[in-house]
MMTF fields as JSON, N, C-alpha, C and O atoms, coordinates in Angstrom:
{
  "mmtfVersion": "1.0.0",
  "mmtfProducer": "UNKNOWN",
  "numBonds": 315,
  "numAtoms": 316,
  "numGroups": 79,
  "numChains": 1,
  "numModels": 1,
  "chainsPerModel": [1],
  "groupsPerChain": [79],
  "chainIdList": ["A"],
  "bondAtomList": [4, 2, 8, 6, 12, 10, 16, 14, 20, 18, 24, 22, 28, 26, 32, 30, 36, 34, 40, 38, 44, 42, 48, 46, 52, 50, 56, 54, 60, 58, 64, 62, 68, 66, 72, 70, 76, 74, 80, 78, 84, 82, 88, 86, 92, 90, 96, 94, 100, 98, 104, 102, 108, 106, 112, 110, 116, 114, 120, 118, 124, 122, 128, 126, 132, 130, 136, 134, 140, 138, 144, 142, 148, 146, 152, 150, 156, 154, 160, 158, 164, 162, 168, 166, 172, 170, 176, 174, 180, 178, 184, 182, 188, 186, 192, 190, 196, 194, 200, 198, 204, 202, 208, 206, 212, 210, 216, 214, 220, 218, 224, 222, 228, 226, 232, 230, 236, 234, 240, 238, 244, 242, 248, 246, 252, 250, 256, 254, 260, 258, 264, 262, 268, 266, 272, 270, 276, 274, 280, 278, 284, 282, 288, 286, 292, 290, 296, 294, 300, 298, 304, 302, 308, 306, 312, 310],
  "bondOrderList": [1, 1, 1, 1, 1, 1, 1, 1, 1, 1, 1, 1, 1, 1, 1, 1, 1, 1, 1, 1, 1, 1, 1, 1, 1, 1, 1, 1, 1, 1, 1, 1, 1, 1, 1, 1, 1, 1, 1, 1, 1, 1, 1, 1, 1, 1, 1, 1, 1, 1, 1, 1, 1, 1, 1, 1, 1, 1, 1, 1, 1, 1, 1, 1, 1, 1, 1, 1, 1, 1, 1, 1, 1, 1, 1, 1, 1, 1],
  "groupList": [{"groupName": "UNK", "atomNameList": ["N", "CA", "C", "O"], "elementList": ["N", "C", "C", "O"], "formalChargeList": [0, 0, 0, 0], "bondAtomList": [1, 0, 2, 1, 3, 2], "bondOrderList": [1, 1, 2], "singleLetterCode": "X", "chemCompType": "L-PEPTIDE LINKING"}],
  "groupTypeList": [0, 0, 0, 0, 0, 0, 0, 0, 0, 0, 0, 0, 0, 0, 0, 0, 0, 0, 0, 0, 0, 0, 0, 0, 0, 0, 0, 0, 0, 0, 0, 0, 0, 0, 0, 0, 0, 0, 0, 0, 0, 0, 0, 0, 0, 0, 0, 0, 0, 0, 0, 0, 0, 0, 0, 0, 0, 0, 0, 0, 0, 0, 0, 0, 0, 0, 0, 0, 0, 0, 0, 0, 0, 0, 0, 0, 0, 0, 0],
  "groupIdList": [1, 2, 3, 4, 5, 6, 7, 8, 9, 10, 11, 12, 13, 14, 15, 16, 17, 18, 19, 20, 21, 22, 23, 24, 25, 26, 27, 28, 29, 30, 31, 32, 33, 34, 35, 36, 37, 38, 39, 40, 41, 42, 43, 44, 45, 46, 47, 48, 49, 50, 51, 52, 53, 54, 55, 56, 57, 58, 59, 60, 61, 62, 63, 64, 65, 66, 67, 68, 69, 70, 71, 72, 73, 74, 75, 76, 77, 78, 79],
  "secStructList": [7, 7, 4, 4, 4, 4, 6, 2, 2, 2, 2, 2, 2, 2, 2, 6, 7, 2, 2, 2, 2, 2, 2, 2, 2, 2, 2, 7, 1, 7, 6, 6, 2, 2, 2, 2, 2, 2, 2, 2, 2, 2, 2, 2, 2, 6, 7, 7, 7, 2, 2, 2, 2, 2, 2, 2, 2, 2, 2, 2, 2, 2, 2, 2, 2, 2, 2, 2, 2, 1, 1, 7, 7, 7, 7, 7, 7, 7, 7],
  "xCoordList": [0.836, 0.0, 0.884, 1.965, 0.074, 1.407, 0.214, -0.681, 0.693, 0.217, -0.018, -1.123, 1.143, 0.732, -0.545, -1.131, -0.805, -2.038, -3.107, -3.988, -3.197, -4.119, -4.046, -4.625, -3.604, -3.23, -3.88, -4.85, -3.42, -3.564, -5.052, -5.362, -6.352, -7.22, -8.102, -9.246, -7.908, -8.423, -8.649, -9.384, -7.299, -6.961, -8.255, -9.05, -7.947, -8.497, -10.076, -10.844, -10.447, -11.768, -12.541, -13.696, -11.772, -12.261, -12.441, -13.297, -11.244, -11.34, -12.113, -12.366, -12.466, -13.66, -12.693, -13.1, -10.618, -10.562, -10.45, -9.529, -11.786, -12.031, -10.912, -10.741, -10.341, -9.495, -7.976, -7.612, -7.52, -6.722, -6.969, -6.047, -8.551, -8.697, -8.748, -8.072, -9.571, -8.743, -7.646, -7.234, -6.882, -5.883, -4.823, -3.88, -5.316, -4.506, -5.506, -5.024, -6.37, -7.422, -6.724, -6.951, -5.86, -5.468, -3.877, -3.598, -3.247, -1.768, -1.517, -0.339, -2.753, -2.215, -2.091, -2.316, -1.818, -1.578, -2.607, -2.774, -3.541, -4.177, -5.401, -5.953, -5.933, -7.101, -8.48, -9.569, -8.199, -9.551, -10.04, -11.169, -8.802, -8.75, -9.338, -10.363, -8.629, -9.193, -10.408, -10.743, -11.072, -12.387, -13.673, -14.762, -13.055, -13.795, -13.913, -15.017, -12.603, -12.741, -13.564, -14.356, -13.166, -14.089, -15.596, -16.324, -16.174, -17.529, -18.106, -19.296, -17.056, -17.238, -17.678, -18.813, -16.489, -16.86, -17.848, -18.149, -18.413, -19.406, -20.526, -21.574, -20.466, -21.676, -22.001, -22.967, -20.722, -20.804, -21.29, -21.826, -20.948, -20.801, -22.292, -23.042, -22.609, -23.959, -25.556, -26.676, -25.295, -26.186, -27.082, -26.635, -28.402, -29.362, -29.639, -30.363, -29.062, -29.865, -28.841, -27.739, -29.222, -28.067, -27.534, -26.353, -28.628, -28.208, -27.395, -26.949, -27.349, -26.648, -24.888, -24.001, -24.913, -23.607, -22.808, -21.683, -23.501, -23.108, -23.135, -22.357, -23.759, -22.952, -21.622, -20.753, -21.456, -20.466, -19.14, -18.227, -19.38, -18.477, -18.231, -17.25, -18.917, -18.461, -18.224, -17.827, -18.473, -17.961, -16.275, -15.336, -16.211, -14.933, -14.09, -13.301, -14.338, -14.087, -13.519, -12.358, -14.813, -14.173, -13.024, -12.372, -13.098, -12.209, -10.182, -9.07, -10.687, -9.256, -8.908, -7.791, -9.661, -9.605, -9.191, -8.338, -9.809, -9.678, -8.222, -7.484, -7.851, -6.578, -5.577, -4.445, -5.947, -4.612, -4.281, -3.185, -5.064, -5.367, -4.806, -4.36, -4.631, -3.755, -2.438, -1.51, -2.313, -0.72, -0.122, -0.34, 0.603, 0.585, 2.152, 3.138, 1.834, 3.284, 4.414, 4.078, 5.744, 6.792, 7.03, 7.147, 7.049, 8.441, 9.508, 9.969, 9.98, 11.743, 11.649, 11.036, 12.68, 12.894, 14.497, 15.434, 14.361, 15.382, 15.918, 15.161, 17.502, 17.366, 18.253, 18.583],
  "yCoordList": [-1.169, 0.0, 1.236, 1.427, 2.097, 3.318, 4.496, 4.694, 5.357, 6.456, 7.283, 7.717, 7.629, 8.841, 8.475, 9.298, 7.323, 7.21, 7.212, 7.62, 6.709, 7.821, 9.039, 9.021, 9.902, 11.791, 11.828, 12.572, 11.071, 11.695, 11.173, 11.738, 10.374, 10.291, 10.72, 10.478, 11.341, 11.722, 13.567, 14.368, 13.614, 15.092, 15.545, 16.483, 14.194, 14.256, 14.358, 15.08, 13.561, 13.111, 14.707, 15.064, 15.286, 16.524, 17.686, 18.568, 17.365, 18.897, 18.726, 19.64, 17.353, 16.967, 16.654, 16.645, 16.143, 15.462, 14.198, 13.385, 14.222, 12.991, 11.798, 10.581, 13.082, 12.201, 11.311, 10.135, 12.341, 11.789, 10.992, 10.348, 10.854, 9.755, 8.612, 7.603, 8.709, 7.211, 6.87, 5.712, 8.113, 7.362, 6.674, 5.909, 7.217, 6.523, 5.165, 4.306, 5.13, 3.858, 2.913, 1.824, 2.812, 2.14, 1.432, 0.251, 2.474, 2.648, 2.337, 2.251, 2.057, 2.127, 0.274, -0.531, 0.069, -2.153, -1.816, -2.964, -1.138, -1.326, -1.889, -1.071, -3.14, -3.44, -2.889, -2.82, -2.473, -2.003, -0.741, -0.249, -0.282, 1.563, 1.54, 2.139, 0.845, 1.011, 0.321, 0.333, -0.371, -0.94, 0.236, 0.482, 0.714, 2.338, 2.944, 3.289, 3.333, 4.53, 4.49, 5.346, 2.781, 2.537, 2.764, 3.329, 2.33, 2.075, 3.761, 4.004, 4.729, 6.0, 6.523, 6.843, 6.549, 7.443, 6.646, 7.223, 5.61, 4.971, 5.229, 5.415, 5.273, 6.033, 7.853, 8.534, 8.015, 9.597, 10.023, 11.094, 8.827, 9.09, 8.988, 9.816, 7.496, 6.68, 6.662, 6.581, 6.748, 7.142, 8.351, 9.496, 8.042, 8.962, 9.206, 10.135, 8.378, 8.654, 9.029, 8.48, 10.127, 11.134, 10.278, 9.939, 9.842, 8.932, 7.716, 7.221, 7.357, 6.679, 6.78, 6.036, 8.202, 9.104, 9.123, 8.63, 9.774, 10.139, 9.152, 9.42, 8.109, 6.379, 6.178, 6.11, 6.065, 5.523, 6.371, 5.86, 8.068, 8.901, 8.926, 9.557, 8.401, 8.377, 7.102, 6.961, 5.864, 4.925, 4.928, 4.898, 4.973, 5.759, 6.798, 6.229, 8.088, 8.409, 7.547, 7.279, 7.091, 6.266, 5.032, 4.69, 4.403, 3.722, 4.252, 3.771, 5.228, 6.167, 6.897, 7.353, 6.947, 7.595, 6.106, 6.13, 4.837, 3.441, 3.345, 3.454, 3.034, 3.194, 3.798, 3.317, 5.125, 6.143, 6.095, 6.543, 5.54, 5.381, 4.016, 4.028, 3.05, 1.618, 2.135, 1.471, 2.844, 2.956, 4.439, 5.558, 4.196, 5.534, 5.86, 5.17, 7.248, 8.078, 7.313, 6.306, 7.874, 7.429, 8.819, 9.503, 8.937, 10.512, 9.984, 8.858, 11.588, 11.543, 12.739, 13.802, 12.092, 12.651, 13.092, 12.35, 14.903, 15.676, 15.745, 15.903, 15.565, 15.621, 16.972, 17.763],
  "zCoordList": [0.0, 0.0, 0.0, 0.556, -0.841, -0.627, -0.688, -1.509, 0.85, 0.601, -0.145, -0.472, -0.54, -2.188, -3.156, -3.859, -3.072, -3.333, -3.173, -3.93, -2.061, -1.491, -0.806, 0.28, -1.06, -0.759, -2.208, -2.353, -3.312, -4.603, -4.699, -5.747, -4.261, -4.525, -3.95, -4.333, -3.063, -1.921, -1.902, -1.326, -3.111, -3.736, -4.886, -4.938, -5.841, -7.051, -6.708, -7.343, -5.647, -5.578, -4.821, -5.051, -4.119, -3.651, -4.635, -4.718, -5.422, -6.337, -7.68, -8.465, -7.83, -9.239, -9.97, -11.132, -9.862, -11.373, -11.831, -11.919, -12.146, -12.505, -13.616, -13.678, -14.378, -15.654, -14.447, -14.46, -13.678, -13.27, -12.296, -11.795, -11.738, -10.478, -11.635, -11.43, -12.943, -13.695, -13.741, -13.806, -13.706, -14.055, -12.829, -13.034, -11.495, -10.808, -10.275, -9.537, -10.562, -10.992, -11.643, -11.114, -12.691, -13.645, -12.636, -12.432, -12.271, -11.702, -10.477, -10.13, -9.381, -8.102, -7.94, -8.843, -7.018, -6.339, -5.573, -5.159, -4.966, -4.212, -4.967, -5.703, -4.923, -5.979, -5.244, -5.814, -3.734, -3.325, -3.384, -3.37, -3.462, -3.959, -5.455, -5.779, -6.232, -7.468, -8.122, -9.306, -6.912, -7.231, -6.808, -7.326, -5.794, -5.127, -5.966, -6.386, -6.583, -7.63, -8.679, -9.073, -9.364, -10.486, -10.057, -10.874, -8.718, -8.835, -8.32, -8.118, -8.182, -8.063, -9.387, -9.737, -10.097, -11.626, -12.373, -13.418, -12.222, -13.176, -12.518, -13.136, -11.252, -10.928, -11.395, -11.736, -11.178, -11.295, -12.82, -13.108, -13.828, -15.371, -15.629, -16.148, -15.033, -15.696, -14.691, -15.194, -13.401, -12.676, -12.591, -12.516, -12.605, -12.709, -11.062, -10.705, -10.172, -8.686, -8.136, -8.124, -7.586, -6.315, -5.668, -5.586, -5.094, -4.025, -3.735, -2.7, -5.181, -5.879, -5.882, -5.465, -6.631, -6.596, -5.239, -5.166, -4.061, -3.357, -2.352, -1.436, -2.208, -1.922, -2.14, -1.27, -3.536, -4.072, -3.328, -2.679, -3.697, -3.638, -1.845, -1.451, -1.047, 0.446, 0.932, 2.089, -0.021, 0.58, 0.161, 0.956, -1.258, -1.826, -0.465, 0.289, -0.326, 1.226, 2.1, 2.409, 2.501, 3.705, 3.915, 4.902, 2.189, 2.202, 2.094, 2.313, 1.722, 1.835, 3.117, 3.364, 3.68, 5.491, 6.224, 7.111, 5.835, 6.558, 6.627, 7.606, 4.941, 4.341, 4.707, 4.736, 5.084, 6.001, 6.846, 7.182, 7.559, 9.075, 9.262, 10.409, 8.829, 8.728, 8.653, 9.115, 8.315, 7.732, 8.503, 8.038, 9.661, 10.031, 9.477, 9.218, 9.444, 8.176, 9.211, 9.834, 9.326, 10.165, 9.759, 8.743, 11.425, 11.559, 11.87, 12.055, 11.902, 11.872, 12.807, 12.706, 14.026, 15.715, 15.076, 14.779, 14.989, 15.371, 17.142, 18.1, 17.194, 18.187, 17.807, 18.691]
}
């Protein structure tokens, strides 16, 4: 699992770009990140129900908050 990937979907998914949340859809090892994403933008593309959308787009969310939260950064202790 690698963070930058999710910072970068988590980026994309807030600011609406959609071209590049495919594309790190295509690029990331995480197959659950990129099963989120997919079932995000096909809702977002092909769905007629809000409610629908905005499922997808917060379970998406949450799976990238789960994700970050597994993996905590590593600091670095100046002494």
């Amino acid at each position: 699992m690698n963070i930058p990937d999710y910072d970068k979907a988590l980026y994309f998914t807030l600011w609406g770009q959609w071209d590049d949340l495919l594309i790190l859809m295509v690029r990331t090892q995480d197959d659950f990140l990129s099963k989120k994403i997919e079932t995000f933008l096909h809702a977002f593309h092909y769905s007629h129900s809000e409610q629908q959308i905005m499922s997808s787009h917060d379970s998406l969310l949450h799976y990238i908050d789960h994700a970050m939260g597994d993996n905590p950064i590593e600091t670095v202790e100046v002494f």
